[in-house]
N, C-alpha and C positions, 0 to 999 in steps of 0.2 A: 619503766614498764616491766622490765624484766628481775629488778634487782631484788624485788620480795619474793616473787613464786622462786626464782636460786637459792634465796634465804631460805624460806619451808622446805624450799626441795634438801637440803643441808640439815634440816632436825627431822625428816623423816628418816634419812640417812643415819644418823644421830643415834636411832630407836626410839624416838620420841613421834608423840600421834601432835598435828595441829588444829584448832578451831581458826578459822578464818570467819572471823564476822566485822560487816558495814558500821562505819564510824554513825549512820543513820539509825542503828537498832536502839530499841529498849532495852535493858533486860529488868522484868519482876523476877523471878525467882533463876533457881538454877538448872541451868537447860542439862545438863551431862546424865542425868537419868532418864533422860529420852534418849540415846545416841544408843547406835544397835554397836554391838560387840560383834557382831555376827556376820556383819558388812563391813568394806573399808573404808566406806563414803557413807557419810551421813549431809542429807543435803535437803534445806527449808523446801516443804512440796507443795508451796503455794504458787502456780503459774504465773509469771512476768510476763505483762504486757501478752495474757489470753494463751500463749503458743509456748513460751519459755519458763521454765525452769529460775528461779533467783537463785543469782551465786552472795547472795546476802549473807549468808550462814552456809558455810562450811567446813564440816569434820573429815579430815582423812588421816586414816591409823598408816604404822609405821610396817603392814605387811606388801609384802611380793605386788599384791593387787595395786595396792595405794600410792606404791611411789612409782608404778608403771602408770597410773593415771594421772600423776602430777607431771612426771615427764613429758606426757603428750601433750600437757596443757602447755606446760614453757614453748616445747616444741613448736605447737598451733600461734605461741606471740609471736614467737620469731620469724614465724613465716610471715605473720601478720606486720611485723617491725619491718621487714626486709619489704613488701608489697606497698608500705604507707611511701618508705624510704624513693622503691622505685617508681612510685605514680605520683612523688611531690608535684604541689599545685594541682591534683586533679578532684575533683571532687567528692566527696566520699561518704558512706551511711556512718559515722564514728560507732554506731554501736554493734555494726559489722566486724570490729579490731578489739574486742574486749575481752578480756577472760572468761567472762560470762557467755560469750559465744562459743568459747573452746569449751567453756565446760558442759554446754549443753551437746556442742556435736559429737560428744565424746559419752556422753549417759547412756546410746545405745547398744555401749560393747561395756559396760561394766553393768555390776548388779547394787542398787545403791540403796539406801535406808532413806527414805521420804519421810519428812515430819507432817505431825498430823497439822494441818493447817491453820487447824480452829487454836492450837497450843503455837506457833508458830505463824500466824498472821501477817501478810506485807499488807503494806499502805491502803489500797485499794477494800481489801476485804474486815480490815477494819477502823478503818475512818471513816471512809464511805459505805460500803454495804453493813456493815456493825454485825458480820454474821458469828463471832463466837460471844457476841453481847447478847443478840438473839438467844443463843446455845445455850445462856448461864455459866458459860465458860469463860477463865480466867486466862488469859493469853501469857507463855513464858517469855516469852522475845517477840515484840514489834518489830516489824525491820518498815521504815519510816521511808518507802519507796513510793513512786506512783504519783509524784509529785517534781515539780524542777525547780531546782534551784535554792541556795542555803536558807535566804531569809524567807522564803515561803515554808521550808520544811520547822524551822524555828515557832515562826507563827503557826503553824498548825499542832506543833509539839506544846507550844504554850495554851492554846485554846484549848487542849484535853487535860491541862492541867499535868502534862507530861515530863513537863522541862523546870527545873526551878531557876536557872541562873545562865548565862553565857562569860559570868564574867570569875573570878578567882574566888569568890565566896558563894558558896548554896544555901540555898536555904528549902524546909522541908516543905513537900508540898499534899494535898490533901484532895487525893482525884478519886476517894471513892473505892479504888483495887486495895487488897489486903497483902501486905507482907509480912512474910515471916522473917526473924532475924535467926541465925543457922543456930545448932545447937554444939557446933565446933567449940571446942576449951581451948587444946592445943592451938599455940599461933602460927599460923600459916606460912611458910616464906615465899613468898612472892616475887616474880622477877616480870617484869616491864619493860619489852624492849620497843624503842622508837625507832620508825626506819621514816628518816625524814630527806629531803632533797633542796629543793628551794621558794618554799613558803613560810618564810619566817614569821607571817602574823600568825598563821594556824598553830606551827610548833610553838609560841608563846602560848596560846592561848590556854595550846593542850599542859604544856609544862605547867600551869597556873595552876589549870585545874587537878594538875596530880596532885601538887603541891597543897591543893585546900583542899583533898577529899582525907577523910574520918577510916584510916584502913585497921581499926580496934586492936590497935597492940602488937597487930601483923607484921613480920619482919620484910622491906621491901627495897629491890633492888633495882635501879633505872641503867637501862643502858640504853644509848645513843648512837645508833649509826649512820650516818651522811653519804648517800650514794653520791657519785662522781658526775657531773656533766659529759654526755659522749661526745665525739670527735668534731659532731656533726651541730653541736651546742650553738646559740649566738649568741652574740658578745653580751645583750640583755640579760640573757637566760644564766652566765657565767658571774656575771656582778651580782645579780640576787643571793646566787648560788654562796660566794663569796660574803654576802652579808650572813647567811645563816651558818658559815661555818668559823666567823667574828664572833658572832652572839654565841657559841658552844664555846669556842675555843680547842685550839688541840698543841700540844706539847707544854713545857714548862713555859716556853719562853711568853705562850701567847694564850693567859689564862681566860678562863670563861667570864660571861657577864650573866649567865646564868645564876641565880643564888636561891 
């Protein structure tokens, strides 16, 4: 829960700005020319679930402002970790305990950069209501909310013609949206960090899919980190955990099966 927002809290530290965006989004084109400079949070301003805020998408730069909001947000887990820890077995709203609730009870004391919705769409507003379809508007990022559960959100990404593959090879697909390919020469270098724990079919799947994507000549670096199991682990949760740090490997002696 807390191992990632410590990560980001660590490269805003860094002097470095992060996008924090849902393994559920789209992206058509490039969102970074919407993101205000002006603000320290840039955050999706399509309302979750009527009342909330999506923490689907978002940007927060490496100023005074930005990493006093991320602080409150770890702050808000921990209290949230420590409340789960002491009312085990009692029953609970889970999405009461999420990031997304820290970061909305937290939007009324910063000043934040809202995306236009119709360029920034979740689940609801365009699958269902189709309102920047309406608009003649091209949407920059879907974020593929609104919906429960992976093989429904699959099947719904396939039916718009959204998804071409689940599996190590893609293939192109033809839904009608226009993209542009960048007019970048220079090759980019890229760095790609995994913060993984213990779902080792997901981390396969994801690693397959780095592995078959087309990054045009682009220079690209993977890096792999495996948070720990806490104290509080069970023995279940510990042997998973143990499979997926089999399948990476670490030191000479105990090489990857990674390839």
């Amino acid at each position: 829960m807390l191992y990632r927002l410590n990560f980001l809290m660590r490269v805003l530290h860094a002097g470095y700005h992060f996008l924090s965006a849902d393994m559920d989004s789209i992206w058509l084109s490039n969102p970074f020319k919407y993101i205000s400079h002006d603000k320290s949070i840039t955050i999706q301003g399509q309302t979750h679930k009527k009342k909330k805020l999506s923490g689907g998408f978002v940007l927060v730069h490496a100023t005074r402002e930005g990493r006093r909001f991320w602080r409150e947000i770890i702050l808000c887990q921990q209290q949230n970790l420590a409340r789960i820890r002491a009312e085990k077995g009692r029953k609970r709203i889970i999405s009461d305990f999420t990031e997304q609730e820290c970061i909305n009870n937290r939007l009324r004391t910063v000043k934040v950069k809202l995306l236009d919705p119709d360029l920034f769409p979740d689940g609801r507003s365009f699958f269902n209501q189709q309102l920047p379809q309406r608009r003649g508007i091209v949407p920059v990022v879907i974020h593929g909310n609104w919906i429960i559960g992976l093989d429904a959100k699959v099947q719904r990404f396939r039916a718009w013609d959204l998804l071409a593959s689940m599996n190590s090879s893609c293939e192109l697909v033809d839904n009608g949206i226009p993209y542009h390919r960048s007019k970048q020469k220079a090759p980019i270098r890229l760095r790609i960090r995994v913060l993984a724990y213990n779902r080792l079919h997901s981390l396969q799947r994801l690693l397959e899919s780095l592995q078959a994507a087309d990054y045009l000549g682009d220079s690209v670096a993977l890096d792999i980190s495996i948070d720990r199991p806490s104290t509080q682990a069970t023995k279940e949760e510990k042997q998973v955990w143990e499979k997926v740090v089999a399948y990476l490997g670490h030191g000479d002696e105990n090489a990857s099966n990674f390839r």
